[in-house]
Backbone and ligand atoms as CSV (ligand in chain L), in Angstrom:
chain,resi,resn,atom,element,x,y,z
A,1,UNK,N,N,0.856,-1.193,0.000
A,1,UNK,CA,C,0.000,0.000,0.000
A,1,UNK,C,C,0.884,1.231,0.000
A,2,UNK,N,N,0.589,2.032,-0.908
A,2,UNK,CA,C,1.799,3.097,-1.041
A,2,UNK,C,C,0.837,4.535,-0.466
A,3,UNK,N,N,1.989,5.420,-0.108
A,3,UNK,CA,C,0.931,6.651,0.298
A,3,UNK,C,C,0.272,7.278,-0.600
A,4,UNK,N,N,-1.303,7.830,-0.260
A,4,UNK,CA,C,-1.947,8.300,-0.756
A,4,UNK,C,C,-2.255,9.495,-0.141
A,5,UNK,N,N,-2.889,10.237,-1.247
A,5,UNK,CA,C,-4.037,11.471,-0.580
A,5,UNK,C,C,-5.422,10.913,-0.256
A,6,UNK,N,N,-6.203,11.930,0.383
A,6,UNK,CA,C,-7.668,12.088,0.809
A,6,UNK,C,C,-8.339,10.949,0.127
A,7,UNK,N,N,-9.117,10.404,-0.257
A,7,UNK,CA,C,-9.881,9.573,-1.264
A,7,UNK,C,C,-11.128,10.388,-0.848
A,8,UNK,N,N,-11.939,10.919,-1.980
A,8,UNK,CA,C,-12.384,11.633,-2.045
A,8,UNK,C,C,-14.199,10.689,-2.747
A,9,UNK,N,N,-14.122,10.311,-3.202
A,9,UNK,CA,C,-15.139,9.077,-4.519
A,9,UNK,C,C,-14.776,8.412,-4.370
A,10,UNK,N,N,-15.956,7.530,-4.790
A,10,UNK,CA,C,-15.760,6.219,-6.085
A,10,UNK,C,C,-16.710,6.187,-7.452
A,11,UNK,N,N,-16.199,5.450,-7.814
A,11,UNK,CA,C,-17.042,5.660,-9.142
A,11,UNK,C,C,-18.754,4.953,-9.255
A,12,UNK,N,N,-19.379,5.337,-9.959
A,12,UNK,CA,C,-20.049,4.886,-10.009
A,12,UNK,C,C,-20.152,3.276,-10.438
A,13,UNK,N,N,-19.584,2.832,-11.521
A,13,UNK,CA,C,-19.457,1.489,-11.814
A,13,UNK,C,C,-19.035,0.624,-10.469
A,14,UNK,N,N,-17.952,0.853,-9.677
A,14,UNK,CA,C,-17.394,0.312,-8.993
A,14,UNK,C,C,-18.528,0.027,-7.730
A,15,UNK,N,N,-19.324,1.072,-7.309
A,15,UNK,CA,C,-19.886,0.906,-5.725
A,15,UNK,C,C,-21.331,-0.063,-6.634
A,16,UNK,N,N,-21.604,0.027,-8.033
A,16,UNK,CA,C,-22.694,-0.723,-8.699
A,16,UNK,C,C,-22.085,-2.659,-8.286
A,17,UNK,N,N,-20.676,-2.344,-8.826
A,17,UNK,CA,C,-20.024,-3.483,-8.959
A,17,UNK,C,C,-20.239,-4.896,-7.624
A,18,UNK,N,N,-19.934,-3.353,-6.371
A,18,UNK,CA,C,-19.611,-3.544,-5.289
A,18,UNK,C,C,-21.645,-4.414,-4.743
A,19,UNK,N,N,-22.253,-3.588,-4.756
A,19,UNK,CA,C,-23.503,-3.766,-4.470
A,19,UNK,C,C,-24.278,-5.250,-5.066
A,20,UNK,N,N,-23.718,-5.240,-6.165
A,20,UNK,CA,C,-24.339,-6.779,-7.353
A,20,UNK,C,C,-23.420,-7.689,-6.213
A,21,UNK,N,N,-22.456,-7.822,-6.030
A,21,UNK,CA,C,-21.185,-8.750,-5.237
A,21,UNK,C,C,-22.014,-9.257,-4.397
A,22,UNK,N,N,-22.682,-7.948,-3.291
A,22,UNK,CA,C,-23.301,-8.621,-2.419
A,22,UNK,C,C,-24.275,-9.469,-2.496
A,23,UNK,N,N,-25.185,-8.773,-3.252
A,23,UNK,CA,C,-26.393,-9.577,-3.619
A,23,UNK,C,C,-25.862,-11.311,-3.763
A,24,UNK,N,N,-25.095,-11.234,-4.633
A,24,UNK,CA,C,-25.181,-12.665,-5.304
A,24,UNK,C,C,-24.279,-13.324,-4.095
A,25,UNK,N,N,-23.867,-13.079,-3.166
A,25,UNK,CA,C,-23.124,-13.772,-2.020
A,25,UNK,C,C,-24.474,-13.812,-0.473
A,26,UNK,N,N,-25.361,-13.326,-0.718
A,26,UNK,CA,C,-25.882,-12.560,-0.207
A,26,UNK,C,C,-26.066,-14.758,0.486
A,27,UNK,N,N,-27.059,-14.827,1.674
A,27,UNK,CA,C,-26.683,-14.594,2.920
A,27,UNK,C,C,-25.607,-14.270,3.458
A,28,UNK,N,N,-24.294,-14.867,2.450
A,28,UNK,CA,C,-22.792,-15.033,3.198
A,28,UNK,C,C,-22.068,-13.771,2.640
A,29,UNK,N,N,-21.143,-13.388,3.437
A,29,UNK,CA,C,-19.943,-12.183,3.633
A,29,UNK,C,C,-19.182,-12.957,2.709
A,30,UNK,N,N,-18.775,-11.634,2.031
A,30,UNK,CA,C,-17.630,-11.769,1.518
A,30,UNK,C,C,-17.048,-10.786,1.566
A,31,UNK,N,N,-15.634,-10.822,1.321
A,31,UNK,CA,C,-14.704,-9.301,1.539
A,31,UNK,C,C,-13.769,-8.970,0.383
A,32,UNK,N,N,-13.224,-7.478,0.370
A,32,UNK,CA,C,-12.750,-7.026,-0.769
A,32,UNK,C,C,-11.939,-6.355,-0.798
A,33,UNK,N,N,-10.823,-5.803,-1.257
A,33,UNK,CA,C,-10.225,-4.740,-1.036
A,33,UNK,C,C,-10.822,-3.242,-1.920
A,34,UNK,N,N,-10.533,-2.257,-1.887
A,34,UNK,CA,C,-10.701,-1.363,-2.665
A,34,UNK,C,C,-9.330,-0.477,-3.194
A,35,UNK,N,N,-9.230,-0.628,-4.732
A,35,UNK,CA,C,-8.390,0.220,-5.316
A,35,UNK,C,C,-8.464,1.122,-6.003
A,36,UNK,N,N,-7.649,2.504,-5.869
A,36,UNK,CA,C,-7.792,3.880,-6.342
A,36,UNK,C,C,-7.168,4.409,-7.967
A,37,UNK,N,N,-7.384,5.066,-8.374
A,37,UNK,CA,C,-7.118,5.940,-9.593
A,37,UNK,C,C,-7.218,7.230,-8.980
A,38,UNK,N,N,-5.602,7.535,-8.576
A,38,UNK,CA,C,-5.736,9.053,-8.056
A,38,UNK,C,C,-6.732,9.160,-6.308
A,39,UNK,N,N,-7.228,9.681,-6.556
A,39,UNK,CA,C,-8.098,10.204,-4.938
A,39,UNK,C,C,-10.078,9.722,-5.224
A,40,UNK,N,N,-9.932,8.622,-6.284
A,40,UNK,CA,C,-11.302,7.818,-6.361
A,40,UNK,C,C,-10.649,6.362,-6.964
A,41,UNK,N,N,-11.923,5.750,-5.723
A,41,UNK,CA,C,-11.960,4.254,-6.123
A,41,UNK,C,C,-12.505,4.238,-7.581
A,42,UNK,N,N,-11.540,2.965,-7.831
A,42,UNK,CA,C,-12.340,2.445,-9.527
A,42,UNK,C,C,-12.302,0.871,-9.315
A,43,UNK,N,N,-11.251,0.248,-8.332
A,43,UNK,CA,C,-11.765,-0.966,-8.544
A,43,UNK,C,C,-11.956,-2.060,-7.153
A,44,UNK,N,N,-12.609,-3.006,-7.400
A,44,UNK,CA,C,-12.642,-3.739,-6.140
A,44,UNK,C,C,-11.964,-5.037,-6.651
A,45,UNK,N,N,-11.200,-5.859,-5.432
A,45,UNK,CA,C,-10.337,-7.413,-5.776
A,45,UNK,C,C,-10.610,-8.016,-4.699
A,46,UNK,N,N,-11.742,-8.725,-5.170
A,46,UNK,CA,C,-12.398,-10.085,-4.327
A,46,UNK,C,C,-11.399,-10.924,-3.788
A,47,UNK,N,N,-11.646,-10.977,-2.773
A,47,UNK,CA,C,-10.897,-11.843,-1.647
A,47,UNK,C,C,-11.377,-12.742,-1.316
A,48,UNK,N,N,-11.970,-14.131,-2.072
A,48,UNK,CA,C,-13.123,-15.092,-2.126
A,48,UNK,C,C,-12.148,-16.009,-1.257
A,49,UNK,N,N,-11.485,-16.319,-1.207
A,49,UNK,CA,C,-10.482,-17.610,-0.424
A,49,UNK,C,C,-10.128,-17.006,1.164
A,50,UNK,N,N,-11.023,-15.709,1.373
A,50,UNK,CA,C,-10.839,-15.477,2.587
A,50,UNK,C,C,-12.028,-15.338,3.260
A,51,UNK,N,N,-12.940,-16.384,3.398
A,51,UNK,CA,C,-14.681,-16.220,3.120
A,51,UNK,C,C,-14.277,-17.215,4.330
A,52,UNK,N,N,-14.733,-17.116,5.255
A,52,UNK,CA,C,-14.860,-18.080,6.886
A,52,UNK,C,C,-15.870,-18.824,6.668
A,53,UNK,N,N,-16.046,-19.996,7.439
A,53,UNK,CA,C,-17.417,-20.816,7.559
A,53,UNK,C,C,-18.440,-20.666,8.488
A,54,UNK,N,N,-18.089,-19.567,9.553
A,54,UNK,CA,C,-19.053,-19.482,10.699
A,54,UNK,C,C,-19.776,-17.986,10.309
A,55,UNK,N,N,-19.544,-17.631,8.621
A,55,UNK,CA,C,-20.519,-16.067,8.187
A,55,UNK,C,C,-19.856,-15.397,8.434
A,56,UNK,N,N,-18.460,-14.933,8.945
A,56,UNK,CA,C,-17.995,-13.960,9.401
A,56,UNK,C,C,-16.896,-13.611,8.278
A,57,UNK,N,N,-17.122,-12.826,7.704
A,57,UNK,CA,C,-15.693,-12.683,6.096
A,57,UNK,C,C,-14.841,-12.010,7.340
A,58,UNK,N,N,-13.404,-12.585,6.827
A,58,UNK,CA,C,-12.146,-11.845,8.031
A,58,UNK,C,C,-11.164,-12.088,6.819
A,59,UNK,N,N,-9.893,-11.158,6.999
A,59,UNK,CA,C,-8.905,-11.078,6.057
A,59,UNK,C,C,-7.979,-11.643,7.320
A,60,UNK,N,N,-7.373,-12.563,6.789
A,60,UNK,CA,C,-5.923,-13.137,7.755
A,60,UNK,C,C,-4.808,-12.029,7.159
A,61,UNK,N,N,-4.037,-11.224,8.030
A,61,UNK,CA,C,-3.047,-10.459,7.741
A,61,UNK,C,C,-2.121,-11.269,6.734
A,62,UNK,N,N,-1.758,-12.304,7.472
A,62,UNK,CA,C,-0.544,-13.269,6.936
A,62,UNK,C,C,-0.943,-13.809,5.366
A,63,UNK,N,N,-2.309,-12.982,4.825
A,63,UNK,CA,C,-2.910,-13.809,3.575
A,63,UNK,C,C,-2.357,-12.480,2.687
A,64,UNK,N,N,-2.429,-11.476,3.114
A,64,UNK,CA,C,-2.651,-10.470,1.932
A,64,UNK,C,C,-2.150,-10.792,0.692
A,65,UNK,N,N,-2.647,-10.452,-0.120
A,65,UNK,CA,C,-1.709,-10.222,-1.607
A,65,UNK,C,C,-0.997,-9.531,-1.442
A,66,UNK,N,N,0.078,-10.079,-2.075
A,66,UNK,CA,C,1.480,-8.885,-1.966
A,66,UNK,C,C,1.240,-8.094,-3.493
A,67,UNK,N,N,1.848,-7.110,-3.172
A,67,UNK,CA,C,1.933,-6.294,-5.071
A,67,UNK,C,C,0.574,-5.401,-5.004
A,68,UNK,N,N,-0.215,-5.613,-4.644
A,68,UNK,CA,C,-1.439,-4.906,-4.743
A,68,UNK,C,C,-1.712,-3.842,-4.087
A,69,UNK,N,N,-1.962,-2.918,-4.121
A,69,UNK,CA,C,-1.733,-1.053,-3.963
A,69,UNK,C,C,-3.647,-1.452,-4.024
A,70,UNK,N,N,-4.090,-0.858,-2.198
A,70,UNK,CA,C,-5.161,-0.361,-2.043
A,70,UNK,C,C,-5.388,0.873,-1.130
A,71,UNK,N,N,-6.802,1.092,-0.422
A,71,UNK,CA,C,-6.933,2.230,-0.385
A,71,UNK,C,C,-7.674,1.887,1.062
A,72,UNK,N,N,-8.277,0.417,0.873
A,72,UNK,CA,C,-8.887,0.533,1.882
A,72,UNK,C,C,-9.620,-1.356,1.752
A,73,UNK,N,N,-11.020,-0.878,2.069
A,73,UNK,CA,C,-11.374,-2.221,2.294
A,73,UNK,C,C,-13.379,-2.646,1.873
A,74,UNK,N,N,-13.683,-3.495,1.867
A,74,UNK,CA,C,-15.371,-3.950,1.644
A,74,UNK,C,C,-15.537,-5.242,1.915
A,75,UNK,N,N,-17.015,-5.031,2.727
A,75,UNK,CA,C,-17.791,-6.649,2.777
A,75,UNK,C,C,-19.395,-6.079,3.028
A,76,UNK,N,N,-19.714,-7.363,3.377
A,76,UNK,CA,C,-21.093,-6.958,3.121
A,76,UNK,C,C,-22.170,-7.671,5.006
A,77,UNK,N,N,-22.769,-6.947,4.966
A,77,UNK,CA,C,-23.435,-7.565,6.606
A,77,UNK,C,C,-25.045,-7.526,6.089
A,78,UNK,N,N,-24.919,-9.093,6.191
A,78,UNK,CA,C,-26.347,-9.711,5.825
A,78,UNK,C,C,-27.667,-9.177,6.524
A,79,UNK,N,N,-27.482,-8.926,7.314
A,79,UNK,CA,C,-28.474,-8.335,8.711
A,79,UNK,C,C,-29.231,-6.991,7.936
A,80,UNK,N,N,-30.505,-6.583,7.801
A,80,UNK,CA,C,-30.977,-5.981,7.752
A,80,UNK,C,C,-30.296,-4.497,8.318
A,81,UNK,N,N,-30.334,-3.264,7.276
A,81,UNK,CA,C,-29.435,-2.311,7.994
A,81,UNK,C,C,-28.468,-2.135,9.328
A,82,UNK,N,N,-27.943,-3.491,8.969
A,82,UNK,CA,C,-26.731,-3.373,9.934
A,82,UNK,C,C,-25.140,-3.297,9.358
A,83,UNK,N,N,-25.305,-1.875,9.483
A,83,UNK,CA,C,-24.235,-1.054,8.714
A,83,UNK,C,C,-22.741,-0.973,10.016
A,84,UNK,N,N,-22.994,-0.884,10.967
A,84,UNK,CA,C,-22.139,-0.711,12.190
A,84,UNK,C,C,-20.740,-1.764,12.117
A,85,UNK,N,N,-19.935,-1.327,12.257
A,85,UNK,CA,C,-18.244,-1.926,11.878
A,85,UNK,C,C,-18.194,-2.674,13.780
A,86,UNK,N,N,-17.839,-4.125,13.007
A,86,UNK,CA,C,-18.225,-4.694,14.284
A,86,UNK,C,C,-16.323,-5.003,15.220
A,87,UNK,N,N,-16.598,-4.974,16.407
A,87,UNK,CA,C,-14.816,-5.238,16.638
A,87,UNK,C,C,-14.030,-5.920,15.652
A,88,UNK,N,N,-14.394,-7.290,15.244
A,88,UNK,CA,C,-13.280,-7.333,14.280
A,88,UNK,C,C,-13.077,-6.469,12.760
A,89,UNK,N,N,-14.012,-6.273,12.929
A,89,UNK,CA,C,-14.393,-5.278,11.551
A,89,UNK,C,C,-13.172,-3.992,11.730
A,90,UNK,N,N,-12.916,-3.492,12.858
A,90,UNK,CA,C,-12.164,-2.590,13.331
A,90,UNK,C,C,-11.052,-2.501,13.322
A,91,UNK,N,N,-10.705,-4.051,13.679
A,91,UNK,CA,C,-9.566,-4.625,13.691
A,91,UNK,C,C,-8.909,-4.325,12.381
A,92,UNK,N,N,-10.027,-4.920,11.425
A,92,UNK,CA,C,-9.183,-5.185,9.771
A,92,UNK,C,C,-8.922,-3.040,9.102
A,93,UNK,N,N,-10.111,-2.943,9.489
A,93,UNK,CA,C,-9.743,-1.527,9.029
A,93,UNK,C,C,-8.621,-0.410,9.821
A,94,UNK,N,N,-8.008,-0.797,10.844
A,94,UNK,CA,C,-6.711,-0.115,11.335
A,94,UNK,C,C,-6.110,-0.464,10.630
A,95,UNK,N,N,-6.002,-1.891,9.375
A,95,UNK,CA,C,-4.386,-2.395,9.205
A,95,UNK,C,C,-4.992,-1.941,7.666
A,96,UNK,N,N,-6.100,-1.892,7.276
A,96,UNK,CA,C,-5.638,-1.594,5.474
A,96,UNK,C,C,-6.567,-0.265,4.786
A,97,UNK,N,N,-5.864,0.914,5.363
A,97,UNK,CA,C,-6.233,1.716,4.313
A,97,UNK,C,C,-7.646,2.498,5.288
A,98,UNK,N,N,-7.884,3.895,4.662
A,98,UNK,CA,C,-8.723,4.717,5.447
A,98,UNK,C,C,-10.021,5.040,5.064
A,99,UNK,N,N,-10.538,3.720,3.932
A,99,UNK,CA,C,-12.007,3.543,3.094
A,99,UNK,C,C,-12.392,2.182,3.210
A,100,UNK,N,N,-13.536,2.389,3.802
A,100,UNK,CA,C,-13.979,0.862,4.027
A,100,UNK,C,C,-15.168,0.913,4.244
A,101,UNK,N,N,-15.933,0.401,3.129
A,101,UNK,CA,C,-17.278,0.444,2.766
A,101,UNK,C,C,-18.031,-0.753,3.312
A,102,UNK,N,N,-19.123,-1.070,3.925
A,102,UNK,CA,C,-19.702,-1.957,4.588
A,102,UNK,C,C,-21.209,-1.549,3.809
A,103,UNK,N,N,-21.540,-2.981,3.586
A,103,UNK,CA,C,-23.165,-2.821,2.184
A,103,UNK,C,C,-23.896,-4.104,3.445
A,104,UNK,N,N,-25.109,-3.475,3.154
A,104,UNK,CA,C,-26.338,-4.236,3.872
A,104,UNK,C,C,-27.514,-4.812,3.395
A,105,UNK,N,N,-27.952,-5.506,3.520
A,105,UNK,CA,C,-29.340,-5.974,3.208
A,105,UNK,C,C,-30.390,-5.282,3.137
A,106,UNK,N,N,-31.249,-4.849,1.817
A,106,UNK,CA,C,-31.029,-5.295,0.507
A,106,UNK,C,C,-30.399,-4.895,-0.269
A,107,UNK,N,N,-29.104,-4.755,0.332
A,107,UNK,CA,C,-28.328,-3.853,-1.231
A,107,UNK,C,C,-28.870,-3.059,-1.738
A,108,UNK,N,N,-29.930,-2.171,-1.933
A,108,UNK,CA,C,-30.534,-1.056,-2.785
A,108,UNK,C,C,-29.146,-0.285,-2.739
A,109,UNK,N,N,-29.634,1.055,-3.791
A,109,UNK,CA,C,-28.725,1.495,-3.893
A,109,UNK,C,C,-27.967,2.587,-2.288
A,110,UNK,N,N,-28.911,2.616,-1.730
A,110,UNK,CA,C,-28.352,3.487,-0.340
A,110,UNK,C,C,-27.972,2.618,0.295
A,111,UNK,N,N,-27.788,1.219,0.543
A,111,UNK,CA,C,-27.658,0.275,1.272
A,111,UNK,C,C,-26.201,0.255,1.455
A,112,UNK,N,N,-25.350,1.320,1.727
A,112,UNK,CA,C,-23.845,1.351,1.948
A,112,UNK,C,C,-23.747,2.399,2.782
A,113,UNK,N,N,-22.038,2.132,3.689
A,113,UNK,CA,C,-21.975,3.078,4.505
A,113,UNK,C,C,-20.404,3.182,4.354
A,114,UNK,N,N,-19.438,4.312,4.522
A,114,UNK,CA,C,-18.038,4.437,4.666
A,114,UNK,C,C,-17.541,4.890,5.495
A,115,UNK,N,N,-16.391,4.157,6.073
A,115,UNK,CA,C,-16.108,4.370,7.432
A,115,UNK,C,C,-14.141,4.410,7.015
A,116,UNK,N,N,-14.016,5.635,8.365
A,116,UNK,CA,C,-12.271,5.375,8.033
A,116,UNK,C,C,-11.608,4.533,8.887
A,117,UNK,N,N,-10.383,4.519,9.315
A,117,UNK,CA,C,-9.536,3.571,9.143
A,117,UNK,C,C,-10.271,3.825,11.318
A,118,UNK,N,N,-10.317,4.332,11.787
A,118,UNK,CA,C,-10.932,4.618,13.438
A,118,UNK,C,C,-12.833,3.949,13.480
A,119,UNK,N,N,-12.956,3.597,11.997
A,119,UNK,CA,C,-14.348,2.883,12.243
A,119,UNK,C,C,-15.706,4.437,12.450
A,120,UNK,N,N,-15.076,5.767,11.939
A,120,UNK,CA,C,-15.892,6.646,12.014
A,120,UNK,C,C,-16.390,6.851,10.562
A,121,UNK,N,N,-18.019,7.177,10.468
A,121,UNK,CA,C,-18.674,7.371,9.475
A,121,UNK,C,C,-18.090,8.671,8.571
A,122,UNK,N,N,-17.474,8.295,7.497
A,122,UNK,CA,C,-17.019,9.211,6.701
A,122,UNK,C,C,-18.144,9.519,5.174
A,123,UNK,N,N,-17.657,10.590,4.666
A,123,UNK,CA,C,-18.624,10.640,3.402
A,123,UNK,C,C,-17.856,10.346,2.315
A,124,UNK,N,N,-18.252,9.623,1.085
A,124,UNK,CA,C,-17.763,9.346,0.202
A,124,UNK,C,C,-18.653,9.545,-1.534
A,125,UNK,N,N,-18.159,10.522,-2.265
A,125,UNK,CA,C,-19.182,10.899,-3.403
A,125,UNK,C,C,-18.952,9.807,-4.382
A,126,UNK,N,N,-20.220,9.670,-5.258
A,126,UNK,CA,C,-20.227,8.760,-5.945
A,126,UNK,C,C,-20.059,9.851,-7.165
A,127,UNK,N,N,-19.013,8.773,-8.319
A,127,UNK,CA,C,-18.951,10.017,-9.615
A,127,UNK,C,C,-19.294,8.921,-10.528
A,128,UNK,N,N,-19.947,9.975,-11.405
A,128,UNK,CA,C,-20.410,9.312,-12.837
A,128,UNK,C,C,-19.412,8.860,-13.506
A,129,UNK,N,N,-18.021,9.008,-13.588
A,129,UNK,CA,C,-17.046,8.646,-14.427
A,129,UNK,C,C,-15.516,8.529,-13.678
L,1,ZN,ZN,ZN,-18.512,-6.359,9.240
């Protein structure tokens, strides 16, 4: 992860991208990283081999991909608007990056929330391009 500025967006394709993910995983978590173009997300890299069996998506530190330049982080919490970054949730977002989007049941399109790297509700604009 190399230094960045502010992250400011994401794109529109990407949080669309992000939202379909859930759905189709949908009872079960899955997790993601998020990567930037400049000071907006454009892409997400599924982390499917890091999918737990007890529902709980967790990134093992000792797993990361090496080489891969992110910004931050995503999963999804099956629970009816339960958007809230849970302790381990906290955990993972101190170690990668200061964007970390958490999507809820039903995925509509408001069904997301962004939080920084302290687990506080941050704002994040969505851009058309
Ligand atoms: Zn969570």
């Amino acid at each position: 992860m190399g230094r960045r500025g502010r992250i400011r967006g994401i794109v529109r394709d990407a949080l669309d991208f992000i939202l379909e993910v859930s759905k189709s995983y949908h009872p079960h978590e899955f997790i993601g990283l998020l990567s930037a173009d400049g000071d907006v997300i454009s892409d997400v890299i599924l982390l499917p081999g890091m999918l737990s069996s007890d529902r709980n998506a967790s990134i093992r530190m000792d797993m990361m991909p090496l080489g891969i330049s992110y910004v931050g982080s995503v999963h999804n919490h099956p629970g009816s608007g339960a958007a809230r970054p849970s302790t381990q949730d906290l955990f993972i977002f101190a170690r990668t990056g200061n964007c970390h989007i958490i999507t809820f049941y039903p995925y509509d399109s408001d069904c997301w929330r962004c939080y920084d790297s302290r687990g506080e509700e941050r704002e994040l604009k969505i851009l058309e391009d």
